[in-house]
N, C-alpha and C positions, 0 to 999 in steps of 0.2 A: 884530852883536856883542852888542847886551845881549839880544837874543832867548838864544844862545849862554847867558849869565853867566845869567840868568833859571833857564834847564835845571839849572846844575849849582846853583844853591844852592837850590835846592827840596827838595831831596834832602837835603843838608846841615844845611838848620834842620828839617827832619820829623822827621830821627835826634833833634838835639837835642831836640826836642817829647819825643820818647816818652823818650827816655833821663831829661830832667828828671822828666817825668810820673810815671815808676815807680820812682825813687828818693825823689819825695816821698807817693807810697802807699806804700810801705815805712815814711817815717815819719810817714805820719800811724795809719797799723794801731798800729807800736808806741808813737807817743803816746797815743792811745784807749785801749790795752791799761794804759800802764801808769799814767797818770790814775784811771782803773776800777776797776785791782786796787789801788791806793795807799788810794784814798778808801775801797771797802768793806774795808780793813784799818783803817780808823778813826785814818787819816794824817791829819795837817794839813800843808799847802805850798801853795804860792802857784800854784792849780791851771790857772791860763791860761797863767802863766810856764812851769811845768814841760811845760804842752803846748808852747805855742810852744817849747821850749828842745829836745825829743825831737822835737818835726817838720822844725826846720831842722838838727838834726846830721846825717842823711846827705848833707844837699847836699854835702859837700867829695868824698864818693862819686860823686856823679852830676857831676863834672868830671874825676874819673882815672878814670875809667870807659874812656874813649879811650887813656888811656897803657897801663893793662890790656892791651885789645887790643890795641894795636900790639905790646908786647910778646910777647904771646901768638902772634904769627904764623909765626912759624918755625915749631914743629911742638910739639906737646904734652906736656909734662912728664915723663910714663910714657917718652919716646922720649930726651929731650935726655941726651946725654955731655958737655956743653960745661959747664966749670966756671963762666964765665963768663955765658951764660945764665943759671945758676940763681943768680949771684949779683945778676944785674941783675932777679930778679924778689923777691930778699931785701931789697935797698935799697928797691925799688920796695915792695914792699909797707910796711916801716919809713917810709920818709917819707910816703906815704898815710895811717897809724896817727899820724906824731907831730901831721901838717896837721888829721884830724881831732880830737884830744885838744885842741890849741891851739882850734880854733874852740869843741869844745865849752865850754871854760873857757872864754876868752870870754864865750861866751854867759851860764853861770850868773854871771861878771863882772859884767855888764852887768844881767842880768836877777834874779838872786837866787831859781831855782824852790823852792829847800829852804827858802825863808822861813827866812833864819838871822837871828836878830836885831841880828846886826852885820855887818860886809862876810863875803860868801864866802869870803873868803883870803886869800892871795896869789896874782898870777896863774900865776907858776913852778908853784907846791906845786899847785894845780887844775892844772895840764895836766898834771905827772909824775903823779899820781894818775889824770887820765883816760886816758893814754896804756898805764899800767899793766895798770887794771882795760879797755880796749877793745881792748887787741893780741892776745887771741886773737880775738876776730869781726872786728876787723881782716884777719887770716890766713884767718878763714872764709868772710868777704866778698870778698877776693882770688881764693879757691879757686873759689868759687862763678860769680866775674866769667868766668873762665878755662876752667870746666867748662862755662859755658855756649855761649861761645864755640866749644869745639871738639865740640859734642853738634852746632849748626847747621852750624856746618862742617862736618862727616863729613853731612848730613845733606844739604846741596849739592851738596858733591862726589860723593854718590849719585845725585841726580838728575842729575849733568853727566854720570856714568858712563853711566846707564839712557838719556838722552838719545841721548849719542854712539854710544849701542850701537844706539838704533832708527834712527840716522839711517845708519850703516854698513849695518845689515842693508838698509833701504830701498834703499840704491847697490848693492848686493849684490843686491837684485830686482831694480834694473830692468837692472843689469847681464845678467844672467840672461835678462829678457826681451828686452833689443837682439838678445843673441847668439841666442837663438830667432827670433828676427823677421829677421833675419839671415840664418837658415840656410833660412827657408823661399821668400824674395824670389829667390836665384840657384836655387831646385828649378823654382819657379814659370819664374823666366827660362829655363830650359834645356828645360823641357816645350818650352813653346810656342817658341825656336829649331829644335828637334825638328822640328816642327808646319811650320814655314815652310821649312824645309829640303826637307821631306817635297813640299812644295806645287812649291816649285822642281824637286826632280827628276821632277815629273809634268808640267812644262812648264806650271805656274798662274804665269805669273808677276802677274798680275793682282790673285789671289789673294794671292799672296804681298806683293805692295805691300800691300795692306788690314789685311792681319794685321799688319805691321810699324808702319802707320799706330794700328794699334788697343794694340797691344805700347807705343807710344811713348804713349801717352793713361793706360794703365794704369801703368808705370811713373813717368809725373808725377804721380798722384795718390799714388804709394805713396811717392815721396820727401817731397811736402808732407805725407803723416802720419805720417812715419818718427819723429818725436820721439813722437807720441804711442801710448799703447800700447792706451787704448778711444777707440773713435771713435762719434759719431752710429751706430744703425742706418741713418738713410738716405745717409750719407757711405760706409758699409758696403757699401750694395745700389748705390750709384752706381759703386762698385765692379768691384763684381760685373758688373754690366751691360759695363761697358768688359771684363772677361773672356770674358766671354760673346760680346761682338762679335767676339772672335778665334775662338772655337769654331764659331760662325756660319759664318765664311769655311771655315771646313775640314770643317765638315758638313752645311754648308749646309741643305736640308729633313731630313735625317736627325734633326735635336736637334732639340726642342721643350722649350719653357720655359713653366711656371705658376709667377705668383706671386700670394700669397696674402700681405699685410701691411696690415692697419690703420694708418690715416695718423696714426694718435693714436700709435703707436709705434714713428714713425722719429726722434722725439728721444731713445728709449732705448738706455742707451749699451753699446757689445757691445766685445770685445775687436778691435784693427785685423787685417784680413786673417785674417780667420774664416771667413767663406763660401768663399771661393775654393780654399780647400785641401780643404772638402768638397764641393764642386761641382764642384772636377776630378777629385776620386776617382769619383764618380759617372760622369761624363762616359766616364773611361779605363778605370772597372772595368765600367762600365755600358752604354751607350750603343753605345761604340765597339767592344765586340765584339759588336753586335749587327748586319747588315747592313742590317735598315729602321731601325735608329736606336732611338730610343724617346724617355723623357721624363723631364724633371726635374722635379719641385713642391717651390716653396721656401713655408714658410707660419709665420708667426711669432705670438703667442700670448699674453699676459699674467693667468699665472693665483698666486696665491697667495704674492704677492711676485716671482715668479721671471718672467723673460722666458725661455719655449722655442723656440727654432728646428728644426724638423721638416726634413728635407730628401729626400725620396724621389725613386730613382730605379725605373723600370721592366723593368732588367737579370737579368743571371747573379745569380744567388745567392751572398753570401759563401762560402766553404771553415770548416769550424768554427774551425780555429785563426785565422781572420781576426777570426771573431764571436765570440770570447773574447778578443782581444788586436788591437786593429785594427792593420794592417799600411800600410805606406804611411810616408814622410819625413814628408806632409803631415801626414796626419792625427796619427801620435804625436807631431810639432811642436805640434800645437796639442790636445792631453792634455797637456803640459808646460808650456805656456802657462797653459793655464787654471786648471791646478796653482798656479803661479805665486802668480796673479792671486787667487784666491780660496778658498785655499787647500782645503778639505773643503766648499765652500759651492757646491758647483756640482755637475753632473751630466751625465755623457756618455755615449752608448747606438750602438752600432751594431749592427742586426739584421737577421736576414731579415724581410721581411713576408710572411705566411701563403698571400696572394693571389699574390704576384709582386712582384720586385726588392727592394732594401735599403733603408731606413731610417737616418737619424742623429737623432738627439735632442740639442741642448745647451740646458742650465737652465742659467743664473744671474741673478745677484742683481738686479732691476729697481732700474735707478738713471739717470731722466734727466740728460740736460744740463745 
């Protein structure tokens, strides 16, 4: 509990710190000021009194300074229709004007800065006079309390706007990315149901255990990273590999697999279930219509900020309208993704290669764990 009480008045005596602090620079500027220009006008007055008497007359400000505000909270002046508002900011301003005329008088009371050589006055006749001559900077000081107030406040409620707005668009990606991520986990699942289906009506049933045992490895690893949307490279290729061990069982020597990745960069981090959507494209557009099979080389790269992922298979050659607009669920799932993710800060390539089979290229931005 006094930990609790500690918290909130911290905050509480700070305000008043700076509230008093800059209502007595106010006047100690206009004491200085008008001390200066009194004496080089070749005044006589009792020039410590007249200081001390112009540095403590704003205090009575720097204590409705708080009633200011509070009233000022409903909404800003230029907007209120309420008769009533504007008359509880006319009394308020008036009894701020009379409290300070009273202290000022006072003060010269007490103090005598005009060096008059008999008492100052009356103390009546000094406050109607100071109340008189200080109710217009009264009303400007009011104004000013007021205008300042609603300059921070619009000024807030911009940055709560700009906030709210980045934190929506944020749920707004990753919304975006679940449903991607999403769309491409049941393409992947229904491939390879395909794949075991296939194996069963060849009478694999052997086969067909393995794939389901490999389908159930792959599928737990892609629930535990279902929240996240970049994962380790090497959580990535662990992946993969559980994919691959299903490809394995259904083509057994026909596929062959290179990997080519530097162990310094499997803690950079790549978007989740990246590989496998190009490694089946490969595999189905690649591989698999070819009778002796061929090969995949997966090889990863860290040049010039960018992590690239190469992926080459050994197959048919794309169709042009493939190698202008890649074709495939998977693969525009993950253009969309990456879209996503890094918005114009990344790079995707799918081509022939000159010698034989197709190519993927993806850049983006090198960013460990």
């Amino acid at each position: 509990m006094p930990a609790m009480a500690t918290k909130r008045i911290r905050p509480q005596s700070a305000w008043w710190i700076w509230n008093v602090s800059i209502w007595l620079g106010i006047g100690l500027f206009d004491a200085t000021k008008t001390v200066f220009v009194m004496r080089s006008e070749g005044m006589h007055h009792a020039w410590m009194a007249l200081f001390v008497t112009v540095l403590l007359s704003r205090l009575p400000w720097a204590f409705a300074t708080p009633i200011v505000l509070r009233l000022g909270r409903p909404r800003p002046p230029g907007r209120l229709t309420s008769v009533a508002t504007w008359s509880a900011h006319l009394i308020a301003c008036s009894a701020i004007a009379l409290v300070t005329a009273a202290w000022t008088a006072a003060l010269e009371k007490l103090l005598n800065p005009w060096a008059y050589s008999n008492d100052a006055g009356p103390f009546l006749g000094l406050w109607r006079v100071r109340f008189y001559n200080g109710l217009l900077e009264s009303i400007f000081l009011y104004a000013a309390i007021l205008a300042t107030k609603y300059i921070l406040d619009s000024k807030d409620r911009r940055l709560l706007e700009e906030t709210e707005k980045a934190r929506l668009n944020e749920q707004l990606a990753k919304a975006k990315l679940n449903s991607l991520r999403r769309q491409i986990e049941p393409h992947f699942l229904f491939n390879t149901l395909n794949s075991i289906a296939a194996q069963v009506r060849e009478g694999k049933g052997h086969s067909a255990v393995n794939m389901i045992a490999a389908l159930s490895d792959v599928l737990r690893s892609a629930i535990a990273d279902s929240n996240r949307q970049e994962v380790p490279l090497g959580d990535e290729l662990e992946l993969l590999q559980k994919y691959l061990n299903i490809q394995k069982v259904r083509f057994a020597e026909r596929l062959n697999v290179k990997l080519d990745v530097p162990k310094e960069l499997l803690s950079a981090m790549v978007p989740g279930f990246m590989l496998q959507p190009i490694v089946e494209n490969a595999i189905q557009h690649g591989i698999a219509k070819r009778a002796r099979g061929g090969t995949v080389e997966i090889s990863v790269i860290h040049v010039d900020g960018f992590l690239t992922v190469r992926v080459h298979n050994d197959g048919p050659a794309l169709s042009p309208c493939c190698e202008e607009t890649p074709c495939g669920v998977g693969i525009s799932n993950l253009r969309d993704r990456l879209a996503s993710l890094y918005g114009d800060v990344y790079k995707f390539t799918m081509q022939n290669r000159d010698a034989a089979g197709v190519e993927v290229f993806v850049s983006v931005p090198f960013r460990e764990e």
